[in-house]
Residue frames as a rotation matrix with the C-alpha (Angstrom) as fourth column:
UNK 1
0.570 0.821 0.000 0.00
0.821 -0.570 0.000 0.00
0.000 0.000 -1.000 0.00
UNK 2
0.407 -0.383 -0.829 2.75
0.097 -0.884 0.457 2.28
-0.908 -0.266 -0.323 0.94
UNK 3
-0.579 -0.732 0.360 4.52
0.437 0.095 0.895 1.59
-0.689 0.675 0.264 -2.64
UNK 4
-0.135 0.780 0.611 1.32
0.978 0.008 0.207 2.23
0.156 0.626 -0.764 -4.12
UNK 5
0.805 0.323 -0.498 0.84
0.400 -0.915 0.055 5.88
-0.437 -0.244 -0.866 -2.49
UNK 6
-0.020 -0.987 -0.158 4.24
0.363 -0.154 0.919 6.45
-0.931 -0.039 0.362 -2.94
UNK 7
-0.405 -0.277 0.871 3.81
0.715 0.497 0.491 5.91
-0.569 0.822 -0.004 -6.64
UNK 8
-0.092 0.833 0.546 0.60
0.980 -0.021 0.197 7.98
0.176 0.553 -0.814 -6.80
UNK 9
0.742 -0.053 -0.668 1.81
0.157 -0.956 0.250 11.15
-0.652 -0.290 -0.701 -5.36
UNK 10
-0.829 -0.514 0.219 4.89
0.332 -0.138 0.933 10.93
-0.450 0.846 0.285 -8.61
UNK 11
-0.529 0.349 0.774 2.76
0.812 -0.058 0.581 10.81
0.247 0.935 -0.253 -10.91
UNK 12
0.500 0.825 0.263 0.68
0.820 -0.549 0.161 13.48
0.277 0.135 -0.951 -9.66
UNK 13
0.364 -0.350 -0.863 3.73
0.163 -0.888 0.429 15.84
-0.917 -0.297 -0.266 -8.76
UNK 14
-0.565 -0.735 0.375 4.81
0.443 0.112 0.889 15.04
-0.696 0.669 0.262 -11.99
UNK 15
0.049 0.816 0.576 1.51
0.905 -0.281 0.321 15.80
0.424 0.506 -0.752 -13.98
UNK 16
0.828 0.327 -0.456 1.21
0.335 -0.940 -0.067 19.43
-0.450 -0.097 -0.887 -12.31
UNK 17
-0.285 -0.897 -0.337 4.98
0.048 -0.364 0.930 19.99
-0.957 0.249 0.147 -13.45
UNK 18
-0.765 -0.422 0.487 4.31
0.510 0.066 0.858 19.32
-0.394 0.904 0.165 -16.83
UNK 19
0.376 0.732 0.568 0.64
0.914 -0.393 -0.100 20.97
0.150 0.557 -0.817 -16.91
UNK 20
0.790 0.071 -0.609 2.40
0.380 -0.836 0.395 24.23
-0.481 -0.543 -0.688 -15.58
UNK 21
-0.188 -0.982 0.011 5.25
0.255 -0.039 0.966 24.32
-0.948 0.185 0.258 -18.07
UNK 22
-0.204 0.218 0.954 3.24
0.946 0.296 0.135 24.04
-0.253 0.930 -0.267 -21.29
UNK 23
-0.997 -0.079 0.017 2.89
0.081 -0.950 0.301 26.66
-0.008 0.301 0.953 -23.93
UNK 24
-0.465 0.843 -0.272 -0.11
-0.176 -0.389 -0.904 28.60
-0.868 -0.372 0.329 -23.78
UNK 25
-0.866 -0.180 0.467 -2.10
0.498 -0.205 0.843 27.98
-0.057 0.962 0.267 -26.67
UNK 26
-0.218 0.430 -0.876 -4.98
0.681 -0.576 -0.452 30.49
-0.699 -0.695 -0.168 -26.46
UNK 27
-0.367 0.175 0.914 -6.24
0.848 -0.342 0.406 32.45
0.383 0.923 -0.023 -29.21
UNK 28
-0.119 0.370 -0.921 -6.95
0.687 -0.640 -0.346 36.27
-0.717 -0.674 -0.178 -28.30
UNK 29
-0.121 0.117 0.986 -8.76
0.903 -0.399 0.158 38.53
0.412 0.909 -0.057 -30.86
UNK 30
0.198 0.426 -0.883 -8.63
0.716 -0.678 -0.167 42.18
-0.670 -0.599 -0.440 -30.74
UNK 31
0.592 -0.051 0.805 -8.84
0.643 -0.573 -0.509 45.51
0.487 0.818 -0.306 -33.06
UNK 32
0.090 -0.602 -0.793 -6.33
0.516 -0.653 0.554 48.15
-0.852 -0.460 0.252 -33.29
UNK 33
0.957 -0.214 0.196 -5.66
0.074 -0.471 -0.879 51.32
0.280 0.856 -0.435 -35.87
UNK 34
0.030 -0.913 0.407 -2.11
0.979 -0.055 -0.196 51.80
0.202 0.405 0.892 -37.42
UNK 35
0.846 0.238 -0.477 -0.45
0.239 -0.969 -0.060 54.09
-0.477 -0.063 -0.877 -36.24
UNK 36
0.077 -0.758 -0.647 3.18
-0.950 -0.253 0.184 53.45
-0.303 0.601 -0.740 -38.25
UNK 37
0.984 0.071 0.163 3.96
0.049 0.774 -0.632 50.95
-0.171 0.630 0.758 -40.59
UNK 38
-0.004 -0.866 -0.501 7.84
-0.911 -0.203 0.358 49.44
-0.412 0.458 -0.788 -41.70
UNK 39
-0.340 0.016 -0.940 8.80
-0.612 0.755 0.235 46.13
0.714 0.656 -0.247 -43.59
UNK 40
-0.634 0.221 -0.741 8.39
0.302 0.953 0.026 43.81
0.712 -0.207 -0.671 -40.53
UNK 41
-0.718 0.323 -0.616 5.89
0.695 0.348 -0.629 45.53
0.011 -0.880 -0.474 -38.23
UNK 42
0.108 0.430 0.897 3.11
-0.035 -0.900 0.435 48.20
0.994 -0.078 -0.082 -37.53
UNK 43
-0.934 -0.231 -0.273 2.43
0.342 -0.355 -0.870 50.12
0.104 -0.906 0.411 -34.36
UNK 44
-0.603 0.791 -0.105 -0.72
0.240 0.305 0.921 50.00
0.761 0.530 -0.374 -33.10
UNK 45
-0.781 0.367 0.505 -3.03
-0.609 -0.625 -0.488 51.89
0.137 -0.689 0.712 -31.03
UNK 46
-0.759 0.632 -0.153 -5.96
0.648 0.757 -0.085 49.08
0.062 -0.163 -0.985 -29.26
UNK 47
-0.160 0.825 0.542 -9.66
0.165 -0.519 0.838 50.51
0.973 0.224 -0.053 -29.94
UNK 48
-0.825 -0.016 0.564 -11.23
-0.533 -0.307 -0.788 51.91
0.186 -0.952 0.245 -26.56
UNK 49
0.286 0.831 0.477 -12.48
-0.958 0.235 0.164 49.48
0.024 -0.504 0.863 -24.64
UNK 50
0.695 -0.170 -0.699 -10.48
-0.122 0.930 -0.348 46.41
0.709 0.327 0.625 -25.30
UNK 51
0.872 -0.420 -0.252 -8.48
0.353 0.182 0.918 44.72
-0.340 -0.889 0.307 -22.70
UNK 52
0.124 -0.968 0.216 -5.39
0.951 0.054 -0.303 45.20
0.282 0.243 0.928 -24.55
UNK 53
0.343 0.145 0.928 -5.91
0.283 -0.958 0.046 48.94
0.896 0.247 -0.369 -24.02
UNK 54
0.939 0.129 0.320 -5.09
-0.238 -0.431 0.870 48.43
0.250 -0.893 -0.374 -20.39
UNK 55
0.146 -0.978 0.149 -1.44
0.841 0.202 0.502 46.79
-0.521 0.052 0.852 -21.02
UNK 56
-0.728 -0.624 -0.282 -0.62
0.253 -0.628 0.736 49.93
-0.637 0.465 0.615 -23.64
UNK 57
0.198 0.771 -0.606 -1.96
-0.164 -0.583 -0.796 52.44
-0.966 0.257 0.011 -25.72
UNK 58
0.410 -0.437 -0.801 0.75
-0.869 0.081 -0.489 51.29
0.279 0.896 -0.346 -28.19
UNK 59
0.219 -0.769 0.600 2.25
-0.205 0.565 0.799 48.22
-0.954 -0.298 -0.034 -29.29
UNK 60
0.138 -0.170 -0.976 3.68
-0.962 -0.257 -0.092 46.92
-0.235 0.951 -0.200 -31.58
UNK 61
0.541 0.301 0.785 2.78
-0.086 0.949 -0.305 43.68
-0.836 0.098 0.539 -33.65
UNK 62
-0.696 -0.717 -0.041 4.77
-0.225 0.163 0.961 41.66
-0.682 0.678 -0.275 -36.40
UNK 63
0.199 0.843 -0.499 3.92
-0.657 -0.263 -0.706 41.26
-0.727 0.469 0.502 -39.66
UNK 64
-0.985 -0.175 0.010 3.62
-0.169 0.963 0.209 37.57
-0.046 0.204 -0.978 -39.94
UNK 65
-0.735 0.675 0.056 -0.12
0.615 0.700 -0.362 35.79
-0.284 -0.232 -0.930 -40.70
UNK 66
-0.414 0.765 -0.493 -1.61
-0.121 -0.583 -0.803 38.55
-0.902 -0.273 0.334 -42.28
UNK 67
0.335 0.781 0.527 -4.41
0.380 0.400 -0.834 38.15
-0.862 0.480 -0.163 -44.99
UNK 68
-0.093 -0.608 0.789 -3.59
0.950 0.183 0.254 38.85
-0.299 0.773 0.560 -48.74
UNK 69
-0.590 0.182 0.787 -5.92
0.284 -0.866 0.412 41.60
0.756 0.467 0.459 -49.29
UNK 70
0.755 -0.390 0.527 -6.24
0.102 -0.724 -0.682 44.69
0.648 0.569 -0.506 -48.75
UNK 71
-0.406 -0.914 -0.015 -2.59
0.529 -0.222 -0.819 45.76
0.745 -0.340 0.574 -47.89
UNK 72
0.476 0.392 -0.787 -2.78
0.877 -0.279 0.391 48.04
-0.067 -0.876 -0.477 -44.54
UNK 73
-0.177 -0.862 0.476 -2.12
0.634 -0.470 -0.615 51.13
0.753 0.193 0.629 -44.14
UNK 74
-0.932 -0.342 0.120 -2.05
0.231 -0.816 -0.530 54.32
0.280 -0.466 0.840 -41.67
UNK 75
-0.849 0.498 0.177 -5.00
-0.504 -0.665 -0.552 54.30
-0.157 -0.557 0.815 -40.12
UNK 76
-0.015 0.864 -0.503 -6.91
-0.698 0.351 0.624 51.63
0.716 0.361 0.598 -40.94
UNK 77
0.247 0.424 0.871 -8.42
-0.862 0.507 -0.003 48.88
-0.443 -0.750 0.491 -38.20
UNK 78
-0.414 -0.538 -0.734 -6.99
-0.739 0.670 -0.074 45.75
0.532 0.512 -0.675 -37.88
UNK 79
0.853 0.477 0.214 -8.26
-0.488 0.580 0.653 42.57
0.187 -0.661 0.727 -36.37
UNK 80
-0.041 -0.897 -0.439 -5.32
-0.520 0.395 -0.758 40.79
0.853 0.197 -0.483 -35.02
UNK 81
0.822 0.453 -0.345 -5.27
-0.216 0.808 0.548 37.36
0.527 -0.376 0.762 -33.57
UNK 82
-0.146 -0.951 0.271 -2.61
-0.681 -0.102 -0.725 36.72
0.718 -0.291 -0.633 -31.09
UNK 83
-0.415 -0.369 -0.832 -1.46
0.390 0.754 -0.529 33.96
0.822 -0.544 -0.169 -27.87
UNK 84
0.630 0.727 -0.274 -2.73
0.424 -0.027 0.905 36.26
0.651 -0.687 -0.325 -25.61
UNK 85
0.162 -0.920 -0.358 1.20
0.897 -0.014 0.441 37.42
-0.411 -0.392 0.823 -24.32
UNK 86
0.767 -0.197 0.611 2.23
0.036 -0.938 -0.346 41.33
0.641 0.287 -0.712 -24.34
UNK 87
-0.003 -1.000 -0.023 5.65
0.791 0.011 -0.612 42.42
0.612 -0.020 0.791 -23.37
UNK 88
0.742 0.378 -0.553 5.92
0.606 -0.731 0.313 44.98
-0.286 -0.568 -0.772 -21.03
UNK 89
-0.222 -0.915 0.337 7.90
0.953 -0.129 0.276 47.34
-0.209 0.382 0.900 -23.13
UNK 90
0.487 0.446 -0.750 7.49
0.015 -0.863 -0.504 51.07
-0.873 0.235 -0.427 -24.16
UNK 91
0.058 0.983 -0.174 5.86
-0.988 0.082 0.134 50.30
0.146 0.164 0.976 -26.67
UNK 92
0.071 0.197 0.978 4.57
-0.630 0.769 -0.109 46.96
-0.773 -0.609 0.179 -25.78
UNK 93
-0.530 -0.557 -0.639 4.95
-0.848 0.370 0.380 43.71
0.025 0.743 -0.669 -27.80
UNK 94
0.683 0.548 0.483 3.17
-0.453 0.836 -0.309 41.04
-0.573 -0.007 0.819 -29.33
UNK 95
-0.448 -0.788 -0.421 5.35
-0.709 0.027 0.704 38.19
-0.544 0.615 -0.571 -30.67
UNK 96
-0.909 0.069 0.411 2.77
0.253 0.875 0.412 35.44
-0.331 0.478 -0.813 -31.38
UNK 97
-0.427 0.672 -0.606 0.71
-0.877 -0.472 0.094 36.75
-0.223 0.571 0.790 -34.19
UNK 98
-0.263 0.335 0.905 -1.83
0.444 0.875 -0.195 33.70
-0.857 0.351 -0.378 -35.44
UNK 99
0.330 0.325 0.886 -4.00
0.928 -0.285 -0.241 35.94
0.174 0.902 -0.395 -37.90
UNK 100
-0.216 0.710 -0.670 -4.40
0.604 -0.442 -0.663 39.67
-0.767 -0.548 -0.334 -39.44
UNK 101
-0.462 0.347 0.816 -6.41
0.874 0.021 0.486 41.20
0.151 0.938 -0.313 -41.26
UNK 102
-0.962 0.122 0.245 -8.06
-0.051 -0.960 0.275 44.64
0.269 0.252 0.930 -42.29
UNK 103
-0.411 0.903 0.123 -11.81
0.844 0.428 -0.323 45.08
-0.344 -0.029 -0.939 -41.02
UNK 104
0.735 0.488 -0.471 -11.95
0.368 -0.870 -0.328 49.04
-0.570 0.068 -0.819 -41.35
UNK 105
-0.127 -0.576 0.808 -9.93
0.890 -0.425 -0.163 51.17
0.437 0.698 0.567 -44.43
C-alpha cells in the first residue's frame, strides 16, 4: 500500500509539473488602428475598450499571418489574432501573431 501511495503522489507531482510548463495555446482577438507601418511591423493603437488597451496604448505587432488583401495602411483597423502574451515594453509587444487582417480602411 505504501509503494502504491508512494507511486501515486509521482505521478501526480509530476503531472502538475508538466501541466504548468506548457505553452499557452490560447487564441486572443482584438482591433487596433495603425499608427506606423515598416517592412516587418506596424504600431498599433488598441480601440477603446479592449483589454489590450489596459497593457498599452501602443504596441507593436509583427507582420507575420496577415491576410492577402487589402494591404494596410495608416490608419486603418486591424483585427489581429494573437497567444494572448504582451511584453511589457514602451511600446509593448506582441510576438505570437496567429491571424491579421483589415476590417476598417
Amino acid at each position: 500500500m505504501k509503494r502504491f501511495l508512494c507511486m501515486l503522489l509521482t505521478l501526480a507531482v509530476l503531472f502538475s509539473l508538466t501541466a504548468c510548463g506548457g505553452e499557452t495555446t490560447d487564441r486572443v482577438t482584438f482591433r487596433a488602428t495603425i499608427l506606423e507601418a515598416d517592412e516587418s511591423s506596424f504600431l498599433v493603437e488598441p480601440v477603446a475598450g479592449s483589454a489590450e488597451r489596459n497593457s498599452s496604448d501602443r504596441i507593436v505587432v509583427p507582420m507575420t499571418e496577415m491576410a492577402a488583401s487589402p494591404e494596410p495602411e495608416v490608419g486603418d483597423t486591424l483585427e489581429i489574432v494573437y497567444n494572448g502574451d504582451i511584453a511589457e515594453s514602451d511600446p509593448a509587444q506582441i510576438n505570437t501573431v496567429y491571424s491579421i487582417r483589415v476590417v476598417e480602411e
